[in-house]
ROLUMKE-571934 format. One record per residue (C-alpha): residue number from 1; residue in three letters; x, y, z. Coordinates in steps of 0.001 Angstrom, whole numbers, plus 524288, in hexadecimal, padded with zeros to 5 digits. Example, Ala and Ser with C-alpha at 12.3 -4.5 7.8 and 13.67 -1.06 7.14 Angstrom:
2
(1, 'ALA', (8300C, 7EE6C, 81E78))
(2, 'SER', (83566, 7FBDC, 81BE4))
This chain:
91
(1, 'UNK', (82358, 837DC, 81768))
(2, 'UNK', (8195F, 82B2F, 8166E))
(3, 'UNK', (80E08, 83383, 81D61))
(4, 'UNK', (81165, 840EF, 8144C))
(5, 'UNK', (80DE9, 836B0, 80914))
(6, 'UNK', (802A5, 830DE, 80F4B))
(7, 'UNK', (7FDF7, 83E59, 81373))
(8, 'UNK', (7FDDC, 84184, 8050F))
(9, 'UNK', (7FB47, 83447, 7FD77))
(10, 'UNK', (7F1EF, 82BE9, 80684))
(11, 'UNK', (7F34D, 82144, 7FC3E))
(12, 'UNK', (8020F, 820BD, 7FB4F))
(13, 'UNK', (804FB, 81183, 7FE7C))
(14, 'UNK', (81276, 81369, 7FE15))
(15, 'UNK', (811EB, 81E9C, 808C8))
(16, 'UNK', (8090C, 81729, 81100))
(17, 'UNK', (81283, 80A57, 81045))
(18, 'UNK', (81E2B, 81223, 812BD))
(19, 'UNK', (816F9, 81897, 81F0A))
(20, 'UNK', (812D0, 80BC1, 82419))
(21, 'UNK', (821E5, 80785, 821D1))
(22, 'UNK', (8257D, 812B4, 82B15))
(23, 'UNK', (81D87, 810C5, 8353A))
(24, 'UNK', (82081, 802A6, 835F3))
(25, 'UNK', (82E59, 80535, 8371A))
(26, 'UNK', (82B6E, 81034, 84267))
(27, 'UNK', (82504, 80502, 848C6))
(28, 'UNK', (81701, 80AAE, 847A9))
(29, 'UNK', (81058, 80008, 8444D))
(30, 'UNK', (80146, 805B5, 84369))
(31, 'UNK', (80652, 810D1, 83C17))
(32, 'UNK', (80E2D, 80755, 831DC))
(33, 'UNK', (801D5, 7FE78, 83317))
(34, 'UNK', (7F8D0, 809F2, 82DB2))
(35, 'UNK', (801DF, 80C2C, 822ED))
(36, 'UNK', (8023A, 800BD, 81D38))
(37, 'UNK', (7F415, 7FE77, 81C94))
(38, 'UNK', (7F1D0, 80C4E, 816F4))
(39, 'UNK', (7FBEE, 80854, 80D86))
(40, 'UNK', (7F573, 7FB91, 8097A))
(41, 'UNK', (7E973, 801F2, 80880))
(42, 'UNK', (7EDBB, 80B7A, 7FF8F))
(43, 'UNK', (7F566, 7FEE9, 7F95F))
(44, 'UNK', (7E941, 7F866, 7F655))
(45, 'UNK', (7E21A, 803E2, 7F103))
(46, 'UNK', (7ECCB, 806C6, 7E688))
(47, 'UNK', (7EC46, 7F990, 7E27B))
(48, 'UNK', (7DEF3, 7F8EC, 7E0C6))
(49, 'UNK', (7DF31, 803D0, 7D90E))
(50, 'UNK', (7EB6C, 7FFB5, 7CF54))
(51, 'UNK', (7E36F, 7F24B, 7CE7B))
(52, 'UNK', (7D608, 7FA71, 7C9A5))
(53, 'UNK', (7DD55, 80128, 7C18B))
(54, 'UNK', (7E4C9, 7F4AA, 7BBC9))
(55, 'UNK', (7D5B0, 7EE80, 7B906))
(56, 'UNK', (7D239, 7FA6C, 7B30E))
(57, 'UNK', (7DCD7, 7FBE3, 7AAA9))
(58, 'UNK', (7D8D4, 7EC82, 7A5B8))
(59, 'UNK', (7E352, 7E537, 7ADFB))
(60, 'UNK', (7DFFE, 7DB74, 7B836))
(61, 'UNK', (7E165, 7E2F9, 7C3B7))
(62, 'UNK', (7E867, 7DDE0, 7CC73))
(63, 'UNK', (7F685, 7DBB7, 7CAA5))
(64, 'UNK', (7F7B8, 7E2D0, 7BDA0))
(65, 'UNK', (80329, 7DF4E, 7B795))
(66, 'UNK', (8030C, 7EC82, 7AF83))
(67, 'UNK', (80517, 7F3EB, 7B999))
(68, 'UNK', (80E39, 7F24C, 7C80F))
(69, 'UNK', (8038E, 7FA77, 7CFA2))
(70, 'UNK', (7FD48, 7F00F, 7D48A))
(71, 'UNK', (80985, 7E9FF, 7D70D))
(72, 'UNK', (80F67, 7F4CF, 7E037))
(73, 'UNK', (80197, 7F389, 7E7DA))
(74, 'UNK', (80210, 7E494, 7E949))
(75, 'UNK', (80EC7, 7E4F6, 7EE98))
(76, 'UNK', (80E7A, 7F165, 7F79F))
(77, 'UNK', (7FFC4, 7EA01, 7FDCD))
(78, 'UNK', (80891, 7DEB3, 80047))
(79, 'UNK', (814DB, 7E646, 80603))
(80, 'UNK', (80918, 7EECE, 80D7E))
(81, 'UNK', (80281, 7E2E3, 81346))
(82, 'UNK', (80E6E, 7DCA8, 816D4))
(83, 'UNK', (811CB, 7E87E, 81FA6))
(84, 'UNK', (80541, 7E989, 82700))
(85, 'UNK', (80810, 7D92B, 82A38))
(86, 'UNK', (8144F, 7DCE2, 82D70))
(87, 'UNK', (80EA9, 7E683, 836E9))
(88, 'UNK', (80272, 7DD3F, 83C3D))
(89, 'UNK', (7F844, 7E39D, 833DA))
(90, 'UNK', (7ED4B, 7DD7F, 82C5C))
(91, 'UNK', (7EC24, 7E15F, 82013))
């Protein structure tokens, strides 16, 4: 189901994440590995973007309170980069 997603929405972090959470529990590390770091990627990207958009719109930037965008990004490049350690990758 994770790689009909990913097939059609490159940029879905959730379907990456979920994908790299699959192949870490079928024991595949290099596979769960790649995930994660597409994921993160993809992670970093949207928050970029959200943040741009928050200094646009006149707010700070980064961790703008008027919206929980940025907040959902923050915490899935934590929960992201914890897995990779978890795993033995840098990120």
């Amino acid at each position: 189901m994770f790689n009909s997603i990913v097939a059609a929405n490159p940029a879905n972090v959730d379907a990456h994440y979920g994908l790299g959470l699959a192949h870490k529990a079928l024991g595949e590390k290099a596979a769960a590995i790649a995930a994660f770091q597409q994921a993160l990627s993809n992670t970093e990207q949207a928050l970029e973007a959200v943040q741009t958009a928050s200094h646009v719109e006149g707010n700070l930037g980064d961790n703008d309170l008027e919206s929980n965008f940025d907040d959902r990004y923050m915490m899935l490049t934590r929960m992201i980069s914890q897995r990779l350690e978890d795993l033995g990758a840098a990120t």
